[in-house]
C-alpha angles and dihedrals in degrees: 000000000000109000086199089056118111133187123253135322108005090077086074089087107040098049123038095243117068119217100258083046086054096043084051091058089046095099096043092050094051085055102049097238098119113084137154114027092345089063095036084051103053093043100059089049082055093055094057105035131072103181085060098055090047084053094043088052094051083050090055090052098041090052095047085053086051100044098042085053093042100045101172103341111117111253111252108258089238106037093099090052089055100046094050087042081055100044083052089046090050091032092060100042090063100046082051086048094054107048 
């Protein structure tokens, strides 16, 4: 473990990509499309927060279960938006749940 590494949102101010910058890269990265300062970018957020790299290995997990139900067949061109639109649905159902 990093013992530089920190949780969440404080990390805004100390790297140039915020965290929902970074979650928004996750997919291309996955997929090896970000190169030069992007990928440079997100990877040093990724060094220094935690709660990015939970959230990039959810990502991973979430692409294999995608991939292994679509086979060849082409993603559909609106299926990551759902799926965002549905995690901040879920996402804010259980912050609500818990106050």
């Amino acid at each position: 473990m990093r013992p530089e590494a920190r949780a969440g949102e404080d990390m805004e101010a100390m790297n140039r990509l915020s965290c929902e910058q970074a979650v928004r890269q996750f997919f291309a990265y996955l997929d090896r499309a970000l190169s030069g300062e992007p990928l440079e970018a997100l990877e040093a957020h990724l060094e220094a927060c935690l709660d990015c790299c939970d959230k990039l290995q959810f990502s991973r997990q979430l692409d294999v279960f995608v991939r292994g139900r679509l086979g060849e067949a082409p993603l559909p061109e609106d299926v990551e938006a759902r799926i965002r639109r549905e995690i901040a649905a879920a996402q804010a159902g259980a912050s609500e749940s818990k106050e």
